[in-house]
N, C-alpha and C positions, 0 to 999 in steps of 0.2 A: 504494500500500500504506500503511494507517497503523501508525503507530509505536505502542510499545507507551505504555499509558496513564502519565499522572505518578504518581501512585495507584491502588491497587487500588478497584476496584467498593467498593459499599457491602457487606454482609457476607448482607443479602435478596436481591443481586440475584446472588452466588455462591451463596450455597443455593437457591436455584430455577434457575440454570443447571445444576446439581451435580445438583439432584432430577430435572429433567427429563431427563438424559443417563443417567442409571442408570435412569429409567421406558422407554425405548427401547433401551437395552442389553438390557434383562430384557423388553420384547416381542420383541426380535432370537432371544433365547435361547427364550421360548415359541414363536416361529414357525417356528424351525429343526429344535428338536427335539420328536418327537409326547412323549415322556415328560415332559414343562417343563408344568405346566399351570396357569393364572391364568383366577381366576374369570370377573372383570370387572376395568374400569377401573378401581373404587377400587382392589382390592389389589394391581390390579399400580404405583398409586399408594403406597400403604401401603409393598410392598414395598421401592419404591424409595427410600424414604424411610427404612425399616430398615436395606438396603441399605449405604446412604451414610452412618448415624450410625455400624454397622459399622466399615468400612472407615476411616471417620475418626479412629474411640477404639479399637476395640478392634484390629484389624489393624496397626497400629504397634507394639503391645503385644506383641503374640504375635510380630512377627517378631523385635523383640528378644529374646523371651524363647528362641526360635528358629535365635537365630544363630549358636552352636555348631553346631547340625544343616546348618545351611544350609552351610557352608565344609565340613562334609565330605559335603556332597550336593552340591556344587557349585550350591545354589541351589533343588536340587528340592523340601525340604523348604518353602519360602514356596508353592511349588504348594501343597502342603497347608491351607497357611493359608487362601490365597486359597476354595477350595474351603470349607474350614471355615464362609468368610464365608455363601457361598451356602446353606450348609446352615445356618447360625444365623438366615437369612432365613425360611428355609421352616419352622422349627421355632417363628418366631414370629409369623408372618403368614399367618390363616386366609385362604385363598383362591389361597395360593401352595404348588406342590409341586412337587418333583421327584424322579420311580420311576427308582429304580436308581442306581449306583453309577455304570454306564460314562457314564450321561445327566448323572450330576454332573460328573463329569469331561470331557466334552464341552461343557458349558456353561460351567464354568470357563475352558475352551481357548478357548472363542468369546468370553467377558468379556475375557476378556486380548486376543484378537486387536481387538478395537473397540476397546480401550483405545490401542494400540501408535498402530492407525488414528489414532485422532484426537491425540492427541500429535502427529502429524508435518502433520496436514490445520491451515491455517488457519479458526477459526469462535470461535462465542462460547465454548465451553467452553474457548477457551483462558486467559480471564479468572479461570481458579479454580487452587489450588494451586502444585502441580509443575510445570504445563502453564505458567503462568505466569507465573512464575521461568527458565524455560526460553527464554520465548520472548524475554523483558527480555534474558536474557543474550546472546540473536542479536543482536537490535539491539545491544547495547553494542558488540557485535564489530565489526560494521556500521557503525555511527555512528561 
């Protein structure tokens, strides 16, 4: 098993880890559900790339602003957010849609479940974020 890196990746080779794993989350989510629907490979490229600037700036944003709601929802209110995200995707990437409310909310279920997945699975996208800090602080435990 190798140990986690002295340094973090260079900051290209996290944004193209980062892009390609939201480009395969969001084909998981078009594959699954028939209402999820993506033109071609650019936009579900495009998407994923909306996607991840999303979740990076503005989803940090919103669950602070959020976190009153969220203590007396026990949490459920970041669902919202989370969703929010997918819907600010589709509202700005021709080529990416998604019919219905219950098909949002299903595909948000399923973002999250990949997400949990890979958090716990050893692979490259462990080299980005939260994942990454996470997996540093095994080893320390470890070592």
């Amino acid at each position: 098993m190798i140990g986690p890196p002295d340094r973090p990746p260079p900051l290209i080779a996290r944004l193209a880890i980062s892009w390609v794993t939201n480009a395969l989350v969001l084909a998981a989510v078009a594959a699954v559900f028939d209402g999820v629907h993506v033109h071609d490979v650019g936009a579900l490229l495009v998407a994923a790339a909306v996607f991840g600037v999303l979740n990076t700036v503005l989803k940090p944003l919103l669950r602070l602003l959020t976190l009153p709601l969220a203590i007396l929802t026990f949490g459920l209110a970041w669902f919202f957010v989370s969703m929010l995200m997918l819907l600010a995707t589709e509202a700005i990437v021709d080529g990416f849609a998604i019919e219905g409310f219950w098909t949002l909310v299903g595909a948000t279920m399923l973002v999250w479940v990949v997400n949990v997945i890979l958090d716990l699975l050893p692979g490259p996208w462990q080299l980005t974020g939260r994942r990454r800090r996470l997996r540093a602080s095994r080893w320390q435990r470890v070592g």
